[in-house]
N, C-alpha and C positions, 0 to 999 in steps of 0.2 A: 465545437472546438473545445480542446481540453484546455486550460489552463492552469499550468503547476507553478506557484512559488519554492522555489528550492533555496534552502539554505545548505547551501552543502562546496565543497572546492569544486571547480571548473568540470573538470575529467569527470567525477561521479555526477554531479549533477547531471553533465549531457547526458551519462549510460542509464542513469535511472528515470528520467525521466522519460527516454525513446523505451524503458520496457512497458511503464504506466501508461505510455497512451496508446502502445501495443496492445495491453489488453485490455485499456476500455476500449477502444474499436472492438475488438473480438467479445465483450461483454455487451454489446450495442448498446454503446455510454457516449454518446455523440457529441455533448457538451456537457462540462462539469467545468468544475475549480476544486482544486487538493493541494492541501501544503506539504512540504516534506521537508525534513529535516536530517543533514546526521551531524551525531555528535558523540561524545565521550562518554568515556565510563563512569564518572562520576556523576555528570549532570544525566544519566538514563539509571543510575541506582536513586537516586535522587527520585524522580520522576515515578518510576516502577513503586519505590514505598508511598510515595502519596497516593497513588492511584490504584496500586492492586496491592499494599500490605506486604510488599517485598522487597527493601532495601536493597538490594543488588541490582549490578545491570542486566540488562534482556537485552536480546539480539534487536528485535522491533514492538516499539506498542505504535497502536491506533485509536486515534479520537472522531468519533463518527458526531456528522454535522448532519447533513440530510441524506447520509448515503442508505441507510437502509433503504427509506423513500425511494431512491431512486428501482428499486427493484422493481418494483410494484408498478412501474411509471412515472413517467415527471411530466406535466405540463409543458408544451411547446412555447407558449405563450408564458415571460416573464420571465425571472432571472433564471441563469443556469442552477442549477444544485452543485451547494457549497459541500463536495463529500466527508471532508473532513482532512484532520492530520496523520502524515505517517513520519513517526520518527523511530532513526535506526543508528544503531551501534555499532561500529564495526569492529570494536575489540571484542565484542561479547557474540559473533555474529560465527555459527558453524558451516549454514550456507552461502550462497552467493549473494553479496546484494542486489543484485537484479530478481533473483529468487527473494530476498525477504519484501521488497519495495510490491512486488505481487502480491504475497501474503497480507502485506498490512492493505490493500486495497481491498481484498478479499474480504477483510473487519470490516471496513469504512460499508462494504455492501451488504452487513449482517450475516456473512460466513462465522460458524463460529466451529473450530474443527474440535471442540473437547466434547462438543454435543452433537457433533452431524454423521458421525458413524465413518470418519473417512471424508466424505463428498468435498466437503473445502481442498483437502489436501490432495484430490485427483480434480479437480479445477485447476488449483493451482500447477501440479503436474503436468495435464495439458498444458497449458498456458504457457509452460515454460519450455515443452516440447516443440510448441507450435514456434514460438521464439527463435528459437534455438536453430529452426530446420531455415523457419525466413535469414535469419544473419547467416546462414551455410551455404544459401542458396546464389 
């Protein structure tokens, strides 16, 4: 079972958190816990300079807990893997947020698209096609 804490209003929360465990099933992520967050432009410029040296706001950052871990495997036996935080902005935000709430899960699993030649970003691509065709269907 996935379990997501949302802080986020009513409406985004439900759409973001049916795309998150859309794709950890498609990621065969069977149980986990992720936090998610969204919030403003100031508290995500805020957030972005402590953490990566850039005062401005970012569409989405990611705090990985045990999610790389879980790539590799995770133990059946004993607690779920805590993946980590995804918080998102949606004033700063060019895609979708169902597209970025992907993205930052993508982090929380050691994707890191500035080093992987592409590969993160046709994951997520997929992932969002596969989405996209299941709510059409």
């Amino acid at each position: 079972m996935i379990e997501i804490e949302a802080q986020a209003p009513a409406e985004i929360a439900e759409r973001l958190t049916d795309v998150l465990r859309f794709a950890c099933a498609e990621l065969a992520i069977g149980r986990a816990t992720l936090g998610l967050m969204v919030i403003g432009p100031d508290e995500m410029a805020q957030l972005n300079g402590e953490h990566r040296g850039r005062p401005e706001p970012t569409d989405v950052l990611s705090f990985p807990v045990d999610g790389p871990e879980v790539a590799g495997g995770w133990p059946e036996d004993g607690p779920a893997p805590e993946l980590g935080d995804i918080i998102i902005c949606p004033d700063a935000a060019d895609e979708s947020l169902e597209t970025l709430a992907v993205h930052g899960l993508l982090h929380l699993l050691g994707h890191d698209h500035e080093v992987d030649e592409g590969e993160m970003l046709r994951v997520q691509d997929d992932l969002m096609d596969r989405y996209a065709a299941r709510e059409n269907a």
